[in-house]
C-alpha positions in Angstrom: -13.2 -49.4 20.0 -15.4 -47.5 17.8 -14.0 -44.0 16.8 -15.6 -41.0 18.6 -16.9 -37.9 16.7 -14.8 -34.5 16.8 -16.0 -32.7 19.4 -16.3 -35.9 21.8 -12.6 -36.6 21.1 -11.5 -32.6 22.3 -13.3 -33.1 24.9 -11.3 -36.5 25.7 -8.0 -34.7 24.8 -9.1 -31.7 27.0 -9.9 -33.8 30.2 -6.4 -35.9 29.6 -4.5 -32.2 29.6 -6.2 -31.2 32.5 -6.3 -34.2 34.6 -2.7 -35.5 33.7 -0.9 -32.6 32.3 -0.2 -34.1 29.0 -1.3 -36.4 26.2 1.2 -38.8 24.4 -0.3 -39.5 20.5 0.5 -43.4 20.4 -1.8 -43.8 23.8 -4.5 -40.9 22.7 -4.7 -42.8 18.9 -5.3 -46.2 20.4 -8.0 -44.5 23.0 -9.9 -42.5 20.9 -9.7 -45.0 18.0 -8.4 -42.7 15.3 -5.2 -42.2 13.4 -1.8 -40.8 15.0 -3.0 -38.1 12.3 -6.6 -37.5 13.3 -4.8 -36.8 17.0 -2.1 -34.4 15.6 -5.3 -32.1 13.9 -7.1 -32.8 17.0 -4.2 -31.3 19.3 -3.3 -28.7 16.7 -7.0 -27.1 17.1 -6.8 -26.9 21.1 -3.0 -25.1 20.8 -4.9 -22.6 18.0 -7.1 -22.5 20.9 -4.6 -21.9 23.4 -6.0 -25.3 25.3 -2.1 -26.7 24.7 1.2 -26.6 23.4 2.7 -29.4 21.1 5.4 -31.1 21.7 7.2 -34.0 20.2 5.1 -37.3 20.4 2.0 -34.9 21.6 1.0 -32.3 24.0 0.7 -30.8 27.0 -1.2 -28.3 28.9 0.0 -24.6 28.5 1.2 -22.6 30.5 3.1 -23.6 34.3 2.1 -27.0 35.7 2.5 -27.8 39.8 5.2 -29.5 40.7 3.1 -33.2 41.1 1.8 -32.9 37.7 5.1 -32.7 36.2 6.1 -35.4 38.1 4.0 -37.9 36.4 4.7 -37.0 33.3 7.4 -38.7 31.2 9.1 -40.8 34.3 10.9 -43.4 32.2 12.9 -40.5 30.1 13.4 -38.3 32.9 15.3 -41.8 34.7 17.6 -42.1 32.4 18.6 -38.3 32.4 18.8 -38.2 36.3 21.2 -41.1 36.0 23.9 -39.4 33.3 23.3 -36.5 35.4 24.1 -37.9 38.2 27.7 -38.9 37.1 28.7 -35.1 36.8 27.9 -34.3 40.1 30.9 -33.6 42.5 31.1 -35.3 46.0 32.0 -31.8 46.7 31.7 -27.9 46.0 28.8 -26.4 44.9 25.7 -27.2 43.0 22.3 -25.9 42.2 19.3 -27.8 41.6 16.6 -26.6 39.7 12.9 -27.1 40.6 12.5 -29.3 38.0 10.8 -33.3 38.3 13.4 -34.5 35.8 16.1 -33.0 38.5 14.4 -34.1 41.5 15.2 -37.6 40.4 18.6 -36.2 40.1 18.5 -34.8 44.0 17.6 -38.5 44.5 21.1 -39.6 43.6 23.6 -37.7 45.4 25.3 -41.6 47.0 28.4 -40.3 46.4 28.5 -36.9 48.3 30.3 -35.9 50.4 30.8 -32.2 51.4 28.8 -30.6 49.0 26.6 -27.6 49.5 23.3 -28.0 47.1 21.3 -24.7 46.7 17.5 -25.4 45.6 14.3 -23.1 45.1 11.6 -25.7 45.3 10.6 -27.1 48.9 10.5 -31.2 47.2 13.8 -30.8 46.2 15.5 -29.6 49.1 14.1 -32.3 51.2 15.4 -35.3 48.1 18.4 -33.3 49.2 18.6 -33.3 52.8 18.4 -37.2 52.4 22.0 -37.3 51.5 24.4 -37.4 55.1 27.3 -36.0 52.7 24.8 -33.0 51.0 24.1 -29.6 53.3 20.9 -28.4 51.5 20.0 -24.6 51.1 16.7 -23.7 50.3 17.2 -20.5 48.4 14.1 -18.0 49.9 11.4 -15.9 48.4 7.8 -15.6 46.9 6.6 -18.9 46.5 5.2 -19.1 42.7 2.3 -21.6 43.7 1.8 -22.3 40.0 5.1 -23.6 39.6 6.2 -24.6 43.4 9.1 -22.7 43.0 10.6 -20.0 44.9 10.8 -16.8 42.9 11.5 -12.9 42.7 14.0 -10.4 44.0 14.9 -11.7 47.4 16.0 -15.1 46.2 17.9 -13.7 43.2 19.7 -10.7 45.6 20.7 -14.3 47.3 22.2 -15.4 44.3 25.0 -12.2 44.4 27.0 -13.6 47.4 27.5 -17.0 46.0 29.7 -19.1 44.1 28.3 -22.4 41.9 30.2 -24.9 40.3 27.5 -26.7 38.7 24.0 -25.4 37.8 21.4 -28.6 37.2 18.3 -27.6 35.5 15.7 -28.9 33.0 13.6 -26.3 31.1 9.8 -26.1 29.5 11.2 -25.9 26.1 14.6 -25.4 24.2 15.2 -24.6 20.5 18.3 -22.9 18.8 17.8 -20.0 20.5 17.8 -21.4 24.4 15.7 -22.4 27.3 12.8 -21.4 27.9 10.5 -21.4 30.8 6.6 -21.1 31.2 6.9 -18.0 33.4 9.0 -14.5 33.3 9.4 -15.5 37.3 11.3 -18.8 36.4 12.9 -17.9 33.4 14.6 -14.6 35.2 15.5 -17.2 38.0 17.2 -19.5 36.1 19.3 -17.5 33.9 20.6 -15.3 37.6 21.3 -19.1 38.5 23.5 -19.8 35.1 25.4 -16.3 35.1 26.6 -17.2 39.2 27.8 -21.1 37.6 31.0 -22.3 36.4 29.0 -24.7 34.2 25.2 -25.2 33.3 24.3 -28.6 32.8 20.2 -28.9 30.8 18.5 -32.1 31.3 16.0 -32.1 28.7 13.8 -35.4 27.5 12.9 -35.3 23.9 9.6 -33.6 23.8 11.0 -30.5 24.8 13.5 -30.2 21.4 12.9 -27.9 19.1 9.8 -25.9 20.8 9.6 -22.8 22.2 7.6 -21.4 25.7 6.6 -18.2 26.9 9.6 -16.5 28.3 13.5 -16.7 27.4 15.9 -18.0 30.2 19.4 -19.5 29.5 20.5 -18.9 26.5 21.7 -22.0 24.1 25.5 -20.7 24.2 25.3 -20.8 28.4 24.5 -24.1 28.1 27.8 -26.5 28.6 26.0 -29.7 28.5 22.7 -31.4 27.6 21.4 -34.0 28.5 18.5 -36.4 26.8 17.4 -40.0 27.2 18.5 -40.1 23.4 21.6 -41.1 21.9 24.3 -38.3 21.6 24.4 -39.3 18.1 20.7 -38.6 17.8 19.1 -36.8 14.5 16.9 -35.4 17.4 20.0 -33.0 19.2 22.2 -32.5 16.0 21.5 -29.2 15.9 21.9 -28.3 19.3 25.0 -30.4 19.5 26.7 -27.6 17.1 26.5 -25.4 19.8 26.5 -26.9 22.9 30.1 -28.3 23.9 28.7 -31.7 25.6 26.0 -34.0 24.7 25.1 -36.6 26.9 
């Protein structure tokens, strides 16, 4: 394929971000015709732009995504964390699921369930949920963040004060040394109420999300009891993180 010029291959990049949500270099390179290289510049101007954020292997678009664009981003990696998450879950207690894609394949996998309550703040992962005979699904309330599809704000977090959790399943927009981090204020606030009212707070993050940071703060990186990635424990990748965090998976 012959190469296109500059402003033909932003425009490329910018329809990809807006259309899928994200842009993986390898695929973008062998599209466009240009160098992995030429790509990385190319992405670099639109996040100078504030037209995306760059993550590891490439982009995607800033700011909160709806819950159906996130789930067609990434599917493979976000697999094989629902499946090691999967093997911490109790057949019984307590849970939270986040309103995460990468843990909706998680609320997917509940087989082995079998009196255990599963709080959730996103309307496609209670009904993943309800699928289960042994999982009673609680849809925590609130202002419906139509951005996000998650249910946000005061009334669900007041919610939050009369419960117990054992486990707290979430995946985040971004994590670095200093924590998770989250798109929105709404979300990030939302999560860390959810980690302070858990026993233990288990991260599933793929790859792309190491080592970059979002807008607001949520959890921070010494909350976190386990993380999960489709890499290797052993990977270069989570070294860092694995200094701090008690379990990687």
């Amino acid at each position: 394929m012959k190469s296109l010029a500059a402003e033909e291959r932003l425009d490329w990049l910018r329809t990809e971000l807006l259309a899928a949500g994200s842009v993986e270099l390898a695929a973008a390179s062998e599209a466009l015709g240009v160098s992995e290289m030429t790509v990385r510049r190319d992405l670099r101007m639109l996040e100078e732009a504030g037209e995306a954020r760059r993550v590891r292997g490439g982009a995607v678009a800033p700011g909160p995504r709806t819950f159906q664009s996130r789930e067609l981003t990434r599917s493979a990696q976000k697999r094989q964390i629902a499946l090691k998450a999967a093997a911490l879950v109790p057949p019984r207690g307590v849970i939270a699921v986040d309103s995460s894609s990468t843990m909706h394949r998680l609320a997917s996998r509940l087989g082995a369930a079998e009196q255990l309550r599963a709080l959730a703040n996103a309307l496609p992962i209670y009904e993943a949920l309800a699928e289960h005979p042994g999982v009673t699904p609680i849809l925590l309330g609130g202002t419906l963040d139509r951005r996000s599809g998650s249910f946000v704000g005061p009334v669900t977090e007041r919610f939050l004060e009369e419960v117990h959790i054992d486990l707290y399943f979430m995946s985040t927009a971004a994590l670095d040394h200093t924590g998770c981090q989250e798109d929105t204020w709404e979300e990030a606030s939302l999560k860390r109420r959810i980690a302070q009212a858990a026993d233990r707070v288990v991260v599933g993050a793929d790859s792309a999300k190491l080592g970059i940071r979002a807008e607001a703060r949520s959890v921070p990186l010494a909350d976190v009891d386990i993380l999960i990635t489709e890499l290797d424990p052993d990977a270069e990748e989570v070294a860092e993180l694995a200094n701090v965090i008690p379990t990687v998976l």
